[in-house]
N, C-alpha and C positions, 0 to 999 in steps of 0.2 A: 400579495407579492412574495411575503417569505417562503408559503405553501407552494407558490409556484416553483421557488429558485429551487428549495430542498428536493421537489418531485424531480426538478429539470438534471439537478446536479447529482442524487442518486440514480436516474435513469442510463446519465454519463458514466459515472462509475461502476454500473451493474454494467455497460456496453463494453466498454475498458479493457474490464476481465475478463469476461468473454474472449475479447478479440486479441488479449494476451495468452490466455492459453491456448487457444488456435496456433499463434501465430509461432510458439515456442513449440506446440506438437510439429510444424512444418516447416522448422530452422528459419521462419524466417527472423532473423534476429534483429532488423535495420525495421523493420516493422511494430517487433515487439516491443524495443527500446521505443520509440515514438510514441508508441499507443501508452504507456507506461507516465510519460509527462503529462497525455491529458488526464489518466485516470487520477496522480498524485492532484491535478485542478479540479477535478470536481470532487473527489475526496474532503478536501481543503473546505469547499463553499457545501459540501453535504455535513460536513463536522459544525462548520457556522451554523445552520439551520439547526439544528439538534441545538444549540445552545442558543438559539432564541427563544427558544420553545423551555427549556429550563427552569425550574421552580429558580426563587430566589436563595433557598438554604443550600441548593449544589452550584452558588458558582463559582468558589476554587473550581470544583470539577470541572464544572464547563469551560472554564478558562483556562484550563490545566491541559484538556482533552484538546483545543485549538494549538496553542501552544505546540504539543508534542506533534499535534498537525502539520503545523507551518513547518519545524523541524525538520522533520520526514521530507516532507515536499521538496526542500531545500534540496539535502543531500540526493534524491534521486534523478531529481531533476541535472543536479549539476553531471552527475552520473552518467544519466540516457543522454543529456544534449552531448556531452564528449563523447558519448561513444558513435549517435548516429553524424558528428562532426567533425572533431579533431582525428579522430582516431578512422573514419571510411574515408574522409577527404585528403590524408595526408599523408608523405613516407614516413612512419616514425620508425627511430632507431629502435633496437631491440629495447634498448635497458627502458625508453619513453614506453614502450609497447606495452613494458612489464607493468608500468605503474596504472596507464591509461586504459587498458585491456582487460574491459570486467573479466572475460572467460579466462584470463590467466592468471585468477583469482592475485594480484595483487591490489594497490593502494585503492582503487575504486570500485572494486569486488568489497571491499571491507566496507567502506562507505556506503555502499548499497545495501550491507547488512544491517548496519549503524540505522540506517534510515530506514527501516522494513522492521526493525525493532520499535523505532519512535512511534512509527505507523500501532503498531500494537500496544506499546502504553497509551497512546490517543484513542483506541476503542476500549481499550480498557473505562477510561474516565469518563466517553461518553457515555458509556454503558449505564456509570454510576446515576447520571444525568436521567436514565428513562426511570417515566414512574408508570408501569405496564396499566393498560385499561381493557384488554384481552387478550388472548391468547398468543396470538401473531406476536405482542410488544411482548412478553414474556421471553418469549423465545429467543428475538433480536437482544433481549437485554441479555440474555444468559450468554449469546453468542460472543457480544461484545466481551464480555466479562474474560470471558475463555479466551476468545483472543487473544488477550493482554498475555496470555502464556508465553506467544509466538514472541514477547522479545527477550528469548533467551538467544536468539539468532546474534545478537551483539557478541556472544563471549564466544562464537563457534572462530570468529581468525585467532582467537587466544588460543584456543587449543590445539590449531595447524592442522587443523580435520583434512580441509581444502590445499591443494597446494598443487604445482602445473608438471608434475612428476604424476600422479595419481591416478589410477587406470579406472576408465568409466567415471571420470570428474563430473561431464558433460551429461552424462545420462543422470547421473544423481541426482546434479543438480534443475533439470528439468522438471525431472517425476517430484521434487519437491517442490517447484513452483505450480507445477499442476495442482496437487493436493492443497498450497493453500488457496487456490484460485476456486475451488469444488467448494472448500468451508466459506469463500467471502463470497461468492456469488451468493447463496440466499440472506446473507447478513447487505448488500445493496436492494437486494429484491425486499426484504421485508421493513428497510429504511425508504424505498418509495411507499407501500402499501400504509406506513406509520404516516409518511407527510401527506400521501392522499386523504387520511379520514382526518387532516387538520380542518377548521370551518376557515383560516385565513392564514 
């Protein structure tokens, strides 16, 4: 059963990705937001699986790597659901718009970094978690390892990088979700290939 959920729930997240950077190449935003809550759910039950599977001497890590999981899941989730809810479903006032309106980089723009950063210390620890047995687990682990780079995205609202005066916000911010969507896509593809050669 665990072999099973990890294949099922890395297949989800390898699909996820996919079908967010499609849907962010062709504006579709109301699409991308949605695909985005199931990726953060099988992300979530693909990071469980990697810690079943866990020696007994990494389980800080493993518990560490779930953790920053659930985290992550949280903030984006509350994230995509406002934005494909309160925010298409409703007139909000400007100043609401400002806070509720990932693209106008305020208060749930930040949140969405906030949680895209958790998401990265969480591959980071699961990372810690693989103990490679070929080549393919090699790589994934290295992948993971590296990833954990990606949460320096938490300090970018300190800096004011982003802000809704800013020419080409919109493209920038795309071509950089592209690029991490190119790096996570084989880091889901070689977390199914890992849970396939489990014997259970």
């Amino acid at each position: 059963m665990n072999r099973r959920i990890g294949i099922i729930s890395s297949c989800i997240t390898l699909i996820s990705v996919i079908l967010f950077a499609i849907f962010m190449l062709f504006n579709m935003s109301s699409a991308a937001y949605a695909i985005c809550i199931l990726l953060a759910c099988g992300y979530i039950v693909m990071v469980s699986t990697f810690g079943t599977y866990a020696r007994r001497e990494v389980e800080t890590a493993k518990n560490s790597a779930i953790a920053f999981a659930v985290i992550y899941g949280v903030f984006v989730m509350v994230v995509y659901y406002a934005q494909i809810t309160t925010l298409t479903q409703n007139d909000l006032s400007e100043q609401a718009a400002q806070i509720i309106d990932y693209q106008k980089f305020g208060l749930f723009f930040n949140y969405d970094l906030f949680g895209y950063g958790m998401l990265s210390v969480s591959t980071f620890f699961i990372g810690l978690t693989i103990n490679p047995e070929n080549k393919e687990d090699k790589i994934l682990k290295v992948l993971l390892l590296v990833h954990g780079i990606f949460s320096f995205v938490v300090f970018i609202p300190m800096l004011g990088i982003f802000n809704t005066g800013m020419s080409g916000g919109d493209i920038i911010g795309i071509l950089v979700l592209e690029v991490w969507c190119i790096y996570f896509i084989p880091i889901c593809f070689l977390s199914y290939r890992h849970f396939k050669r489990k014997i259970n």
